[in-house]
N, C-alpha and C positions, 0 to 999 in steps of 0.2 A: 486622536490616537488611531482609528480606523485607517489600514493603508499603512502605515509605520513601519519602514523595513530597517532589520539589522543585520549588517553581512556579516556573512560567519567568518571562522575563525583562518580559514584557508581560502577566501576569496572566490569559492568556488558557487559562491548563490547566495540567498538571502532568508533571513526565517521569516518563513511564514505563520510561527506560532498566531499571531494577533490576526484574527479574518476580518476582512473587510465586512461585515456584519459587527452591528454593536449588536449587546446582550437583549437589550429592550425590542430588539426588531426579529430576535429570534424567538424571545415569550408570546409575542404578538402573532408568530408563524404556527407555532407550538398551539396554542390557545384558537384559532383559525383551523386549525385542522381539525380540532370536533365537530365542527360543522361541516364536516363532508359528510355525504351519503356513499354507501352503509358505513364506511369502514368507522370515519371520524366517531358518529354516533354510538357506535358499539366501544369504542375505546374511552369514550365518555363514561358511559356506563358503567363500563367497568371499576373505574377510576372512582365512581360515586359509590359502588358497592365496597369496594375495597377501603373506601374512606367512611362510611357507613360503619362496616363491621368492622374495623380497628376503633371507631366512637365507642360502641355498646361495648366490644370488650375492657375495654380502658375503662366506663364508665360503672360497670359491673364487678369489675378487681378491686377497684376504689369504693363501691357499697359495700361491698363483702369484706375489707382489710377494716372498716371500719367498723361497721356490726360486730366484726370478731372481735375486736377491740373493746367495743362497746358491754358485751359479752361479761367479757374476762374484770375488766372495771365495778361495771353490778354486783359481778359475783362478788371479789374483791373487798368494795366497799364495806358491805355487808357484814365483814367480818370481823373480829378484833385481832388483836399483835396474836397473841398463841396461834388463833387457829390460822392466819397466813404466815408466821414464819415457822413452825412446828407440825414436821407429817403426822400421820396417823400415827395411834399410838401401836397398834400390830409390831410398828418397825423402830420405834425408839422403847418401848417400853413406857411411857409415862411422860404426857406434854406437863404435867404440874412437875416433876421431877427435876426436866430440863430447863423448866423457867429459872425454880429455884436453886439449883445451881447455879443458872447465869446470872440470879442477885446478888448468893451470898459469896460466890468468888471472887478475889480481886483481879482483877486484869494480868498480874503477874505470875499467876497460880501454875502450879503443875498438878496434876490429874491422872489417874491410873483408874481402868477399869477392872474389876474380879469378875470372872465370869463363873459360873457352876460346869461344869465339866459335860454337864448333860443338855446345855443351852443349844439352842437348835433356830432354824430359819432366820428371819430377819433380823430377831434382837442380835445373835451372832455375827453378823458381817454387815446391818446396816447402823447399826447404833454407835457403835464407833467411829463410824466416818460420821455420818450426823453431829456427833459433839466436838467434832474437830472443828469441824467449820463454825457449826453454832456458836463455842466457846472462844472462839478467838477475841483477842490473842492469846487466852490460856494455853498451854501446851499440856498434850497426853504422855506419857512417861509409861514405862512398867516397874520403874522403880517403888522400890518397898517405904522409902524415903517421902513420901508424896503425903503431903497434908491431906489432899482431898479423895476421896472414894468415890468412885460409880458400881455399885453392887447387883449382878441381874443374877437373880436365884441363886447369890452364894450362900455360902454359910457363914452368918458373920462373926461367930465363934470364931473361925478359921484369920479373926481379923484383929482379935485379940478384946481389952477391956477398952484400948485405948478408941474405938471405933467408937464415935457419937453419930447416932442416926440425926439426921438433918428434915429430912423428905421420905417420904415412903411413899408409893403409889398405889402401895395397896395389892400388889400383882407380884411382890418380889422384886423388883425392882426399888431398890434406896441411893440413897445420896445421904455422904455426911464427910464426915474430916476424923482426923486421928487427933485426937489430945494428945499434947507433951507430957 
């Protein structure tokens, strides 16, 4: 292939793309040139430094993504179903509450939460999202119609007779269902 001319397209010369040099004699020129004094020498160097600290850092990303891993795994293990899929309780109000809900509803269920008027911080705006996801496929509803209750410091007076406590957590926070 070396030397292989192709005339172009207008007859006006020839490509010269392909050099009369193969590849292997240019690696060999390439590689030959570190051995010059200073310059080759110093461009060696460099070459060894820059391929040095690209090792340690590559080698150092890869102990660390692992360790962190290693990390999160121990903690993890360590733990049973409630306490890794179930935040604190500050912000649902009650991880026994939420279990039991998630046993005794059936999959089909619909859900309404009552809240007390004077509810405040987390239970307010994170417990609600929490049992959305937790409960699926359950769906949350505001309808009055809803078998199931989530109760955080209401009055459950206000819920009628038909209200059966299910779960209580102790905190004002219950779980139960409406009898027909």
């Amino acid at each position: 292939m070396a030397g292989y001319r192709c005339p172009i397209a207008d007859g006006a010369g020839t490509d010269t793309r392909l050099n009369d040099t193969s590849s292997s004699e240019r690696i060999r020129s390439v590689v030959a040139s570190f051995g010059e004094w200073p310059s080759g020498v110093i461009r060696f160097g460099v070459v060894l430094c820059v391929g040095l600290a690209l090792a340690v850092v590559i080698a150092g990303a890869y102990r660390d993504a692992l360790e962190g891993s290693d990390f999160w795994a121990d903690r993890h293990s360590g733990s049973d179903y409630a306490t890794r899929s179930v935040p604190n309780e500050t912000a649902i109000g009650s991880k026994q509450v939420a279990e039991d809900a998630r046993l005794w509803m059936p999959e089909d269920a619909t859900y309404r939460i009552v809240a007390s008027p004077d509810l405040e911080g987390p239970l307010e705006w994170a417990a609600p999202d929490f049992l959305a996801g937790f409960l699926l496929p359950r769906r949350q509803t505001d309808s009055e119609d809803a078998e199931w209750v989530f109760c955080y410091l209401c009055d459950t007076a206000e819920l009628g007779d038909q209200f059966e406590t299910l779960s209580d957590g102790g905190n004002g926070v219950l779980f139960g269902r409406m009898r027909p």
